[in-house]
C-alpha positions as MATLAB code, in Angstrom:
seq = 'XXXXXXXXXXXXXXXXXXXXXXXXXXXXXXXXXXXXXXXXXXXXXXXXXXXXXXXXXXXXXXXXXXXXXXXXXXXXXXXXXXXXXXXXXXXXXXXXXXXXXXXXXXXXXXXXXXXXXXXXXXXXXXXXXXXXXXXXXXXXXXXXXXX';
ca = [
      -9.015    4.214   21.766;
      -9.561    1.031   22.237;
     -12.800   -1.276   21.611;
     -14.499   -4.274   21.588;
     -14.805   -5.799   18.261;
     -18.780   -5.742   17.140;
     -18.898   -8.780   15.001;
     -19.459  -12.622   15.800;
     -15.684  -13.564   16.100;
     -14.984  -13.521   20.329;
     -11.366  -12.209   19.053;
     -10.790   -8.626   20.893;
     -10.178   -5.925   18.309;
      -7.719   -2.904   19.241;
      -7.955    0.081   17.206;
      -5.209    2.664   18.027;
      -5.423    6.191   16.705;
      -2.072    8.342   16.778;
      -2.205   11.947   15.981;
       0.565   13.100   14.382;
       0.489   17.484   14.751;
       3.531   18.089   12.909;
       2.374   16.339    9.888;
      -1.681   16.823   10.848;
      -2.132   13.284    9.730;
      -4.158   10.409   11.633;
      -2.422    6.595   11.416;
      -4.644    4.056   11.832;
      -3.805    0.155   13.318;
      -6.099   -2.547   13.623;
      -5.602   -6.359   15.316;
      -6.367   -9.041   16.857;
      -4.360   -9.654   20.273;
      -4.693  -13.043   22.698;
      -2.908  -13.845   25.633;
      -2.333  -16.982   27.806;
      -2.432  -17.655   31.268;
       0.336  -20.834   32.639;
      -1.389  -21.957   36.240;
       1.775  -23.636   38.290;
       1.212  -25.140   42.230;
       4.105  -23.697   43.065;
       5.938  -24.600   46.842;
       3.137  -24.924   48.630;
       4.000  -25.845   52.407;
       7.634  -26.485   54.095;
       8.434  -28.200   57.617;
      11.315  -28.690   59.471;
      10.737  -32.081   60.735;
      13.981  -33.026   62.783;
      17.033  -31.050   64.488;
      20.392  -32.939   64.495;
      23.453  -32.136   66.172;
      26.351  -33.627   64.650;
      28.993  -35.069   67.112;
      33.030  -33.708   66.039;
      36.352  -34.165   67.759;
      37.820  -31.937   69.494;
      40.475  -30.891   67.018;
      37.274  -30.259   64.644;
      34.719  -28.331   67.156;
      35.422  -24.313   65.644;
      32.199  -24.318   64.650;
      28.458  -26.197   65.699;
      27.093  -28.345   62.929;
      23.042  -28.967   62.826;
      21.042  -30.895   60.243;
      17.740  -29.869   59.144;
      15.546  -32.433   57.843;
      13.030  -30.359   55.861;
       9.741  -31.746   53.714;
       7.560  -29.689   51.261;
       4.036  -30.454   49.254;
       3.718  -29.212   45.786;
       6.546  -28.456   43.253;
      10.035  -29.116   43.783;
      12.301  -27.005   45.084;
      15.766  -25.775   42.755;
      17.135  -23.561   45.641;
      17.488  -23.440   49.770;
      18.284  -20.288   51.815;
      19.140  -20.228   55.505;
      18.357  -17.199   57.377;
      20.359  -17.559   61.052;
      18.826  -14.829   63.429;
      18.552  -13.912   66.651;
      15.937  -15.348   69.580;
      13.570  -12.772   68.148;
      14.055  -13.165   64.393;
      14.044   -9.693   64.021;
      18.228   -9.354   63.336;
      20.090  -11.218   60.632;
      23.196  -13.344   61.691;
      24.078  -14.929   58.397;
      22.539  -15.889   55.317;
      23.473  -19.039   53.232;
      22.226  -19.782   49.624;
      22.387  -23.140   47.757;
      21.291  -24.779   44.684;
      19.758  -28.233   45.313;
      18.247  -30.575   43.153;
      15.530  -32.548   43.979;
      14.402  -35.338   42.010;
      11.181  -37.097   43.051;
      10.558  -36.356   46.564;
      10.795  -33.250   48.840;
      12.999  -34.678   51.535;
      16.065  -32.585   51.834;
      18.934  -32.678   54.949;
      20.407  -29.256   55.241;
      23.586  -28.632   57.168;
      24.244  -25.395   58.725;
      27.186  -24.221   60.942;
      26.838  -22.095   64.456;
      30.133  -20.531   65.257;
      28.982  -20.445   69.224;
      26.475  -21.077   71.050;
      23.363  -19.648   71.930;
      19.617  -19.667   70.949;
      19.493  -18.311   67.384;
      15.624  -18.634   64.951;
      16.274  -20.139   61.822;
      14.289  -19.212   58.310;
      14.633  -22.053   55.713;
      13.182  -21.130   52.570;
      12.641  -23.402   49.510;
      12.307  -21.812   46.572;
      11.706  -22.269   42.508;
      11.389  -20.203   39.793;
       7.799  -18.902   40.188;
       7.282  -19.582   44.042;
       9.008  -19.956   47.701;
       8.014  -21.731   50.648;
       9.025  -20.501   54.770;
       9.589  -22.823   57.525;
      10.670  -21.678   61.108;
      12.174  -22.601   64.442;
      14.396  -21.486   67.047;
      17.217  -23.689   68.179;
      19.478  -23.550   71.081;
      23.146  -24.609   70.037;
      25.285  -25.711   73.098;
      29.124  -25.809   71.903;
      28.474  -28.909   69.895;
      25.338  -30.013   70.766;
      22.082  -28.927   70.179;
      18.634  -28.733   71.318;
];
């Protein structure tokens, strides 16, 4: 059972009765228990805020390269993920994971590689340990260059 404790300290009291039928004995446990609560702002907002293609020879175009400038408000991020999907966003192409550091301000450049072209949605999420942060877009990669 458990119950409030009657007397002037604000201190919750836990009483805890075990029976024991082998035995037919009672134990009895009183305490005191506290608990604290740690309030953290967490990632609060992400934006992609530019798209860059990045120009390669010839000898080096295999794949697409795009930048992604991306900001965020509150906390700082430890970690970026890359979700490449398709036009809808509903099927996963590839997913890249990276630890970043961040040291004052949340302005990150993220580069990504597009092994053809096409229109694909990209998910960036920033992320700490107690929160993560979701910013959007589609993109339409031309063999090198990008809209």
């Amino acid at each position: 059972t458990t119950e409030a404790s009657t007397d002037t300290d604000s201190s919750p009291t836990v009483e805890s009765v075990e029976d024991n039928p082998d035995e037919g004995c009672h134990i009895y446990r009183n305490g005191y228990y506290g608990s604290g609560i740690d309030i953290v702002e967490g990632i609060l907002e992400v934006n992609i805020i530019q798209m860059t293609s990045i120009q390669m020879t010839e000898s080096q175009a295999e794949n697409s390269l795009v930048d992604f400038v991306v900001t965020c408000q509150g906390s700082l991020p430890t970690d970026v993920c890359t979700v490449v999907s398709d036009p809808t966003c509903q099927v996963s192409k590839s997913m890249v994971c990276d630890p970043i550091v961040v040291t004052d301000e949340c302005l990150l450049t993220i580069r990504r590689a597009f092994e053809e072209p096409g229109t694909y949605c990209i998910n960036i999420t920033l992320g700490d340990d107690t929160s993560q942060a979701l910013a959007s877009a589609l993109i339409s990669v031309n063999g090198g260059e990008s809209t």
